[in-house]
Structures are given as structure tokens and as C-alpha cells.
PyMOL CGO cylinders between C-alpha atoms (Angstrom):
from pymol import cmd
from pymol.cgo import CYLINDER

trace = [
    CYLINDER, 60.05, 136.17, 95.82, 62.82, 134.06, 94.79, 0.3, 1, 1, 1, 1, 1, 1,
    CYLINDER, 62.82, 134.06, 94.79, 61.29, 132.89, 91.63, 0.3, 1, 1, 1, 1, 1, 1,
    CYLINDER, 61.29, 132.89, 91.63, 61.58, 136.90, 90.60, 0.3, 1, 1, 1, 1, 1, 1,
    CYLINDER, 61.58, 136.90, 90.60, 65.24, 136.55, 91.62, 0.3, 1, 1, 1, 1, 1, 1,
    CYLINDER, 65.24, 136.55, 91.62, 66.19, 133.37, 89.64, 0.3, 1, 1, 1, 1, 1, 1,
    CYLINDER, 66.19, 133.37, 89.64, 64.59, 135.34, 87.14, 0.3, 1, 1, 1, 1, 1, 1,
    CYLINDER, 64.59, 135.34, 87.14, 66.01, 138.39, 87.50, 0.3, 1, 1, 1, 1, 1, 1,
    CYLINDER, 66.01, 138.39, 87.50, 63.13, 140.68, 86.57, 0.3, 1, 1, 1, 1, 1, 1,
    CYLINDER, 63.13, 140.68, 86.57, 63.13, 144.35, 88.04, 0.3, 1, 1, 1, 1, 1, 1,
    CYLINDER, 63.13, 144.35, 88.04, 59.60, 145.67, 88.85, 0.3, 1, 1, 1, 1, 1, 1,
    CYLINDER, 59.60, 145.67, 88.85, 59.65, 148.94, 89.47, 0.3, 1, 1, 1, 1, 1, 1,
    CYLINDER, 59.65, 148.94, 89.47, 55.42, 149.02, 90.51, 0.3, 1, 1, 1, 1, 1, 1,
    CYLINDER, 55.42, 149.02, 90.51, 55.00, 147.22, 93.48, 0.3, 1, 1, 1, 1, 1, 1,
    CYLINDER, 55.00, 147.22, 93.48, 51.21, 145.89, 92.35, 0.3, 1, 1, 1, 1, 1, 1,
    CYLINDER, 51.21, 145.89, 92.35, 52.66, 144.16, 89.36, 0.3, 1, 1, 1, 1, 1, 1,
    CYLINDER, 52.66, 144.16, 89.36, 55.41, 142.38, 91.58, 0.3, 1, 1, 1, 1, 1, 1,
    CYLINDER, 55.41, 142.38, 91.58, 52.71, 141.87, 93.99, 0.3, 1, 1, 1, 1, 1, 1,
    CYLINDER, 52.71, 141.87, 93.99, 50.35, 140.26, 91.50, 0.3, 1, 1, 1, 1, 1, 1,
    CYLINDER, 50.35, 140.26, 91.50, 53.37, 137.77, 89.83, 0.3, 1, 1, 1, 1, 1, 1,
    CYLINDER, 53.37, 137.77, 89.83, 54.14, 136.86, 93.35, 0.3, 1, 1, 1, 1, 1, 1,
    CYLINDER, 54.14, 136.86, 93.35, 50.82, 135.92, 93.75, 0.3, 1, 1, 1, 1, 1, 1,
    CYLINDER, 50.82, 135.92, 93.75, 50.59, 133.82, 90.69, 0.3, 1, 1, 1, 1, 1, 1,
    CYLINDER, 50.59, 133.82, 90.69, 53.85, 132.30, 90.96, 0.3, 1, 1, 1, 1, 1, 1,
    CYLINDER, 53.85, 132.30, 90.96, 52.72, 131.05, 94.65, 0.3, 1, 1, 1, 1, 1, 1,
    CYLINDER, 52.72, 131.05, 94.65, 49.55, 129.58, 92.81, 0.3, 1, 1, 1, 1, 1, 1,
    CYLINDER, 49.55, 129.58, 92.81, 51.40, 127.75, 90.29, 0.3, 1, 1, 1, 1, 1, 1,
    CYLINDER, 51.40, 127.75, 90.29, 53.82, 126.45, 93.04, 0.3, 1, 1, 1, 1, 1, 1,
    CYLINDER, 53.82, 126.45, 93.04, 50.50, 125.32, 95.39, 0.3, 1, 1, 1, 1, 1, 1,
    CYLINDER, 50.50, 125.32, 95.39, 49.25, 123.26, 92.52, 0.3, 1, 1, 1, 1, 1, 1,
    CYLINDER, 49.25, 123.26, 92.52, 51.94, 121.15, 91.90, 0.3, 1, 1, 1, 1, 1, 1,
    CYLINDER, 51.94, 121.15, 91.90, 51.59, 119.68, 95.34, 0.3, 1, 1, 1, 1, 1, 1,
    CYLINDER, 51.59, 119.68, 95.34, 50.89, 115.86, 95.43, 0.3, 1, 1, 1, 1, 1, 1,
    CYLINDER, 50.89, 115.86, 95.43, 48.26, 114.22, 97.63, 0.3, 1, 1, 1, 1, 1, 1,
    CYLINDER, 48.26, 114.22, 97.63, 48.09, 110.70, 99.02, 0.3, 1, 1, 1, 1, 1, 1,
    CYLINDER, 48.09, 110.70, 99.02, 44.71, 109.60, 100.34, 0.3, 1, 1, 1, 1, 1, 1,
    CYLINDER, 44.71, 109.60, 100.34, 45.15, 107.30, 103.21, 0.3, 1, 1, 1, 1, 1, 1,
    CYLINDER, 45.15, 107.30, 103.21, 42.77, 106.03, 105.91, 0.3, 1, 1, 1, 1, 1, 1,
    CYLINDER, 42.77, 106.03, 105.91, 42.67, 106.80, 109.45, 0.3, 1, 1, 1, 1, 1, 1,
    CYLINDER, 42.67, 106.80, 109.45, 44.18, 103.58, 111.48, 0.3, 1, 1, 1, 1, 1, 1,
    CYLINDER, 44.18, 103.58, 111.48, 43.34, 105.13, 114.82, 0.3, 1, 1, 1, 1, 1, 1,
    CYLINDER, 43.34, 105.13, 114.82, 41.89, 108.30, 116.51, 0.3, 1, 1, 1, 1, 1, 1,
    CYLINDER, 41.89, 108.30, 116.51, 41.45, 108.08, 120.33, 0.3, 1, 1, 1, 1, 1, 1,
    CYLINDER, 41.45, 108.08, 120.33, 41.36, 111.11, 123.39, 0.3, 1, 1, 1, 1, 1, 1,
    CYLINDER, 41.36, 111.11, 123.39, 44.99, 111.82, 125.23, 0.3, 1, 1, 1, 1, 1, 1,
    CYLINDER, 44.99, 111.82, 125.23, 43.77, 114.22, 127.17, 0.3, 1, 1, 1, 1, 1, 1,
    CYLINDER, 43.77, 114.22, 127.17, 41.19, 117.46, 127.45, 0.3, 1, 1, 1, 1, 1, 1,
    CYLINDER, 41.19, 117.46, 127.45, 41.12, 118.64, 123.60, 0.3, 1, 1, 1, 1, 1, 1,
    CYLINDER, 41.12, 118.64, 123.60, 44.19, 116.55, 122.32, 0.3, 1, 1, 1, 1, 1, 1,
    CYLINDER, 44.19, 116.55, 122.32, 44.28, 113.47, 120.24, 0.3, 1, 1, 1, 1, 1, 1,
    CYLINDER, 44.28, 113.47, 120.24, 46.37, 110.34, 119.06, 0.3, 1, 1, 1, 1, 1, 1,
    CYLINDER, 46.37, 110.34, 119.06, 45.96, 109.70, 115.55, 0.3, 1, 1, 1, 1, 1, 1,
    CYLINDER, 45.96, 109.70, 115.55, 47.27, 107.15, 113.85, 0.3, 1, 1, 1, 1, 1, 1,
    CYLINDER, 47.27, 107.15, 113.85, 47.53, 107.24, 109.49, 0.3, 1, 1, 1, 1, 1, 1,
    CYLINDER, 47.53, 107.24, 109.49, 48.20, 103.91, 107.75, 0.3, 1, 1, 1, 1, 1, 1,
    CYLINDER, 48.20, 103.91, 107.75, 50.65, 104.71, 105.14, 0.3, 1, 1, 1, 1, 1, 1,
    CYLINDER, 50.65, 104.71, 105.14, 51.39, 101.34, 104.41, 0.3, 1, 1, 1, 1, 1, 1,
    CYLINDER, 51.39, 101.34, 104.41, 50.11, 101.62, 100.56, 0.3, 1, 1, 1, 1, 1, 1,
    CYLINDER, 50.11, 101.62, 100.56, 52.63, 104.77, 100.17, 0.3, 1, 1, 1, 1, 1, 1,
    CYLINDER, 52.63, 104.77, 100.17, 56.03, 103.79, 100.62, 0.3, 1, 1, 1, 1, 1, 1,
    CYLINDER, 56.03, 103.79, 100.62, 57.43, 106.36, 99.47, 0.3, 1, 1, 1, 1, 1, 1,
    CYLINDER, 57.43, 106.36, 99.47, 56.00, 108.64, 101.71, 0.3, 1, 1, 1, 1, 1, 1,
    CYLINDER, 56.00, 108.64, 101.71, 56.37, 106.34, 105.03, 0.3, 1, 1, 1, 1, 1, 1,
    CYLINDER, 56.37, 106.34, 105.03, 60.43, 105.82, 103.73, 0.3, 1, 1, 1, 1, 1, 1,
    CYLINDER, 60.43, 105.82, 103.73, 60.45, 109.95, 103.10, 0.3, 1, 1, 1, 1, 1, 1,
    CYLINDER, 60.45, 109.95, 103.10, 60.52, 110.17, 107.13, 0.3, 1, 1, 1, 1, 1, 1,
    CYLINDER, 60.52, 110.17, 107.13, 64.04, 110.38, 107.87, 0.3, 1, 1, 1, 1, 1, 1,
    CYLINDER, 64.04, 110.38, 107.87, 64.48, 112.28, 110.96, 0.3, 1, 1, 1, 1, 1, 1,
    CYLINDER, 64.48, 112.28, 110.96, 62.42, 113.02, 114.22, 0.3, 1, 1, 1, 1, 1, 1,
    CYLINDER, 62.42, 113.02, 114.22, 60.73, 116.64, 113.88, 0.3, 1, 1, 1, 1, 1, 1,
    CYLINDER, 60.73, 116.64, 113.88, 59.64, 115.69, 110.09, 0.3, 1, 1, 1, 1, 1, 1,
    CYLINDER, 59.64, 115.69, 110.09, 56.03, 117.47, 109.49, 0.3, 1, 1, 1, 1, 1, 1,
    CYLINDER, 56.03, 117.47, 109.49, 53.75, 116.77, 106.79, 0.3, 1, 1, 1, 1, 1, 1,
    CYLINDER, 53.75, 116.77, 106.79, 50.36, 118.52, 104.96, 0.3, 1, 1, 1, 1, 1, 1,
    CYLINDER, 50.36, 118.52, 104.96, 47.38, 116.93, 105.77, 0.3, 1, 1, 1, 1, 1, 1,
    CYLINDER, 47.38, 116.93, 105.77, 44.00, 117.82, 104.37, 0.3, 1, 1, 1, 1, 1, 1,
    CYLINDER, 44.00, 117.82, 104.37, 40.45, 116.93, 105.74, 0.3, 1, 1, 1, 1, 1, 1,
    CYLINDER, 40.45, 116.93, 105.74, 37.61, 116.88, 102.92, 0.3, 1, 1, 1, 1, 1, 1,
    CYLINDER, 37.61, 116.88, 102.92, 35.57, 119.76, 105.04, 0.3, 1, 1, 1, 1, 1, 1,
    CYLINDER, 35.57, 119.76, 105.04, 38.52, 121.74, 105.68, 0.3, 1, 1, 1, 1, 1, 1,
    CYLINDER, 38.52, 121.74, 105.68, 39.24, 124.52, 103.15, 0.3, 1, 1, 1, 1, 1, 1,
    CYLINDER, 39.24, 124.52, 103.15, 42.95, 124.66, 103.63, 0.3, 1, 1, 1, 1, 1, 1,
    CYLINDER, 42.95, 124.66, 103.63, 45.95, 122.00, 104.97, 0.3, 1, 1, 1, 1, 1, 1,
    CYLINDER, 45.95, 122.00, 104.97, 47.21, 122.02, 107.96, 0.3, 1, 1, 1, 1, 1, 1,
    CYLINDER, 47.21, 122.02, 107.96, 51.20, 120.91, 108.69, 0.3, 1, 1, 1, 1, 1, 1,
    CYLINDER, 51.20, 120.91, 108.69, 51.74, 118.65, 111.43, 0.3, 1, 1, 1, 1, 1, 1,
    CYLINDER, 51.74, 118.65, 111.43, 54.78, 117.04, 112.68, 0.3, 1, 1, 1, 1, 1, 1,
    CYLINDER, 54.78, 117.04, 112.68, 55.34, 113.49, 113.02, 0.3, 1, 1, 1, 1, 1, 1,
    CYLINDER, 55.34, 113.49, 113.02, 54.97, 112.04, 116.66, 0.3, 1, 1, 1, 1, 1, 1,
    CYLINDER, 54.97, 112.04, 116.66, 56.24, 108.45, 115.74, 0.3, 1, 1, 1, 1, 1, 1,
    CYLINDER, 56.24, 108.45, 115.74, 60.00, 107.71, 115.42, 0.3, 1, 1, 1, 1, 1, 1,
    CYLINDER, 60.00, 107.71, 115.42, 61.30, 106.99, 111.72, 0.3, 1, 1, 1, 1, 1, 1,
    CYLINDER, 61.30, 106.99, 111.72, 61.83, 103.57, 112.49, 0.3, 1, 1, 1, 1, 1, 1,
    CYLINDER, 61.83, 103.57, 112.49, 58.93, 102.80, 113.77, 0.3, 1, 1, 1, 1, 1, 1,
    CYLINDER, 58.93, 102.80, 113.77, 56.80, 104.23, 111.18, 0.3, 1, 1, 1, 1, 1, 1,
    CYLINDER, 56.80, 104.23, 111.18, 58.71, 102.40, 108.47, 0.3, 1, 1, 1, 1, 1, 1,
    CYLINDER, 58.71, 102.40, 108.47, 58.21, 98.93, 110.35, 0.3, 1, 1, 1, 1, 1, 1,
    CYLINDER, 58.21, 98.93, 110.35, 54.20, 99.65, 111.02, 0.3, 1, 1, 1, 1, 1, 1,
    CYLINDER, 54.20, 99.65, 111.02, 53.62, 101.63, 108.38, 0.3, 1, 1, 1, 1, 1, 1,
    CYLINDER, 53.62, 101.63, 108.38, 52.42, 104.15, 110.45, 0.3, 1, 1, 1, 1, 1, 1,
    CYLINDER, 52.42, 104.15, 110.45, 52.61, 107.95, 110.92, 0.3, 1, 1, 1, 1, 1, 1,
    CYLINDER, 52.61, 107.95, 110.92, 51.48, 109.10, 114.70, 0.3, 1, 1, 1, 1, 1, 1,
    CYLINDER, 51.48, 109.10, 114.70, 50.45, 112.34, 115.63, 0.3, 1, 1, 1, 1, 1, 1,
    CYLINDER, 50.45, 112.34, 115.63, 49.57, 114.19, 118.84, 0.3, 1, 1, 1, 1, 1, 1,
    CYLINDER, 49.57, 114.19, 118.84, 46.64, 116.88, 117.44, 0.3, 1, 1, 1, 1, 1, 1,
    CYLINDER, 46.64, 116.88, 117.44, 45.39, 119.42, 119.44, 0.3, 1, 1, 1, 1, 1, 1,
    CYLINDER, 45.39, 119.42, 119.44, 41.47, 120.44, 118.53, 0.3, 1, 1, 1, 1, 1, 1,
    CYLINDER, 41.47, 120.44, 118.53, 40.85, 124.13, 118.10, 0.3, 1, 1, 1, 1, 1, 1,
    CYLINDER, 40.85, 124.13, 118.10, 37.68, 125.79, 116.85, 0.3, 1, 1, 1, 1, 1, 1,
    CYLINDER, 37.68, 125.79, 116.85, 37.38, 126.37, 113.40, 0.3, 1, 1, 1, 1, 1, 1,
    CYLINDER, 37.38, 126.37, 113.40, 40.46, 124.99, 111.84, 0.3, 1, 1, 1, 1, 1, 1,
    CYLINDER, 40.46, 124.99, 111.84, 41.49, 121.60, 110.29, 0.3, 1, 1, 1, 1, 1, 1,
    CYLINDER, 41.49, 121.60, 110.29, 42.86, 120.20, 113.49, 0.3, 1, 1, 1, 1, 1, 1,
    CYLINDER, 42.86, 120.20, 113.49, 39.26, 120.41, 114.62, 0.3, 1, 1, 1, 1, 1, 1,
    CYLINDER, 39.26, 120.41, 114.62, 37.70, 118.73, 111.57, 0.3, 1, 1, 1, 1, 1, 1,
    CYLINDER, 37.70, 118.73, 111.57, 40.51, 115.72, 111.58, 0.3, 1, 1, 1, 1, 1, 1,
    CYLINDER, 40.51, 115.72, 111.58, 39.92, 115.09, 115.35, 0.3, 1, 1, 1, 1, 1, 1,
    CYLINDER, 39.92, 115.09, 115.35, 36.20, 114.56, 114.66, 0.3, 1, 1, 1, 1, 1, 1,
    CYLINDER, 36.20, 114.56, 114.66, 37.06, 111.86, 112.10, 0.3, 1, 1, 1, 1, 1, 1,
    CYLINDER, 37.06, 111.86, 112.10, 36.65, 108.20, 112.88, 0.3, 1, 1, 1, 1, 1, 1,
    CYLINDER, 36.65, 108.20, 112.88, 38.95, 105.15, 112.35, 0.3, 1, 1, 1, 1, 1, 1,
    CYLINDER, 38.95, 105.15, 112.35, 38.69, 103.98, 108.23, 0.3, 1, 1, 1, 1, 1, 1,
    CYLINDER, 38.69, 103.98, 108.23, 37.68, 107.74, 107.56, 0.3, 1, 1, 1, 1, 1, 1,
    CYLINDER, 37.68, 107.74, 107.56, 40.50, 109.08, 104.40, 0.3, 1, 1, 1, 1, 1, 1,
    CYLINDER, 40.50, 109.08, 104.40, 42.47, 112.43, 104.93, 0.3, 1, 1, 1, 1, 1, 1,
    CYLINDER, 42.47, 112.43, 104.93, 45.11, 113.30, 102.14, 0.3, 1, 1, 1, 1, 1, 1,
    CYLINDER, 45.11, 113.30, 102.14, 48.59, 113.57, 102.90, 0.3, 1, 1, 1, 1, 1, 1,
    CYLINDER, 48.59, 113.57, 102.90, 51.72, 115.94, 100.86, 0.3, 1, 1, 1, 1, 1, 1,
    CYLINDER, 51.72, 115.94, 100.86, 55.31, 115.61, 102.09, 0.3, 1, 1, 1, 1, 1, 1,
]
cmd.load_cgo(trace, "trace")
């Protein structure tokens, strides 16, 4: 709703202001940018939870983007039908010197986590800061 604000448009019918909302979400969605970038390691922790590992050596930008511990990211997995956001497990230092992003992924049923812990190492996901 803020776009309606920095616009400063008074709807009076809810559907209509429904319906822009809608659109203006759209419009916002596609402007997101996605990095393809291979898997560098995917390995058990423990009953239904996973280390992976995303080389993000070939994006820069992205790997010098994580500044601060707690930093998540959207990830996408070509089955999936939506992204997921997942927060980085490796320290900001450490992913800048490796190249690196680590994550600790927890596989439910049905949903995106599911479909990136059944990947294998070399397999591409996409990646949005």
C-alpha cells in the first residue's frame, strides 16, 4: 500500500484499491534480479536438515552484498513454483574469502526447501538479494 500513499490516490471502492494493490505488487515482483549459481555442496546434518553450500564466486556483488550475520536471501529451485527466503548460515567474512554462502535447510513436504534439499552438488538454483 505505500505505492498508493506516495501517490496519494483516494479510493473510495475497496475492489479497485484491492486490484491496483495487486498490480502494483506484480510490477514490483518482476523487477527482481536472479543469479544462477551452482550448488558447491549439499550433505545431511541431521534427521530432515541440510548443509548447503552455493558458490557465489562468479557474483561478487552478491557475495560482497552480505554485510551482517542474519542477512537472508531468495532462492528459487527450477521445480518449485515460488522462492523461498533463507538466511545466511556463513559469517560475512567468510563468505567473501570462499566465495561461499552456507545454509542450514530444513526439508518439509511440498515446499521449495524440499525440492533444494533433493538437489545434488553442480545442480543451479537462482539467487535475488
Amino acid at each position: 500500500m505505500s505505492i498508493l500513499r506516495r501517490l496519494n490516490l483516494n479510493f473510495t471502492n475497496h475492489r479497485l484499491r484491492r486490484r491496483f494493490a495487486t498490480v502494483s505488487a506484480a510490477v514490483r515482483q518482476d523487477t527482481t534480479v536472479w543469479t544462477p549459481l551452482p550448488l558447491s555442496e549439499i550433505e545431511p546434518a541431521a534427521e530432515s536438515l541440510f548443509h548447503i553450500a552455493i558458490d557465489v564466486s562468479d557474483a561478487p556483488d552478491l557475495a560482497t552484498s552480505h554485510t551482517r550475520a542474519g542477512q537472508y536471501l531468495q532462492l528459487k529451485v527450477a521445480d518449485s513454483p515460488k522462492p523461498s527466503f533463507l538466511a545466511i548460515a556463513s559469517p560475512p567474512k567468510l563468505a567473501i574469502k570462499r566465495g561461499v554462502f552456507e545454509f542450514l535447510v530444513k526439508s518439509v513436504a511440498g515446499s521449495t526447501a524440499e525440492a533444494l534439499c533433493a538437489l545434488k552438488k553442480g545442480d543451479v538454483v537462482e539467487l535475488s538479494q
